[in-house]
C-alpha angles and dihedrals in degrees: 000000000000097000089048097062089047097045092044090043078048102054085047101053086050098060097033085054092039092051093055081067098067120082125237125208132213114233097185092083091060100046099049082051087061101041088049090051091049096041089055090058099026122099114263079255103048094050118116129234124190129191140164111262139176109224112231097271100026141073101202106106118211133180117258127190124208142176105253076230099061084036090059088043095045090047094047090056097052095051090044092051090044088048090050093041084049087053100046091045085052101047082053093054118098 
């Protein structure tokens, strides 16, 4: 049983150290390179914006990327739904 722990610490070791080797590339360069030469020749509307957001229900915050346009519609409808709710919980009031 011994020399199954020690073979099997050993085997581990051995792929956690092997894996520090291999080189890991970040993505996020390129693809900021991309978004910036399709936002200089991209309509107002078509450009894309991206920022960090934590989903409703959960607290991991991951980046999303949007059209300004979807981001004006999305946020029209919200306003428009806010103002409607305001107007409900003030025709209930005394």
């Amino acid at each position: 049983m011994r020399y199954l722990f020690v073979i099997l610490f050993g085997l581990g070791a051995m792929v956690y150290l092997g894996g520090c080797g291999l080189e890991w590339k970040d993505h996020r360069a390129e693809e900021e390179a991309s978004l910036r030469r399709y936002n200089a020749t991209a309509k107002p509307q078509d450009r894309i914006v991206c920022s960090i957001e934590a989903q409703t229900g959960t607290l991991i915050r991951k980046r999303v990327c949007r059209r300004v346009g979807d981001v004006n519609l999305i946020r029209g409808i919200t306003q428009n739904k806010l103002i409607e709710l305001g107007m409900r919980g003030s025709e209930k009031r005394p």
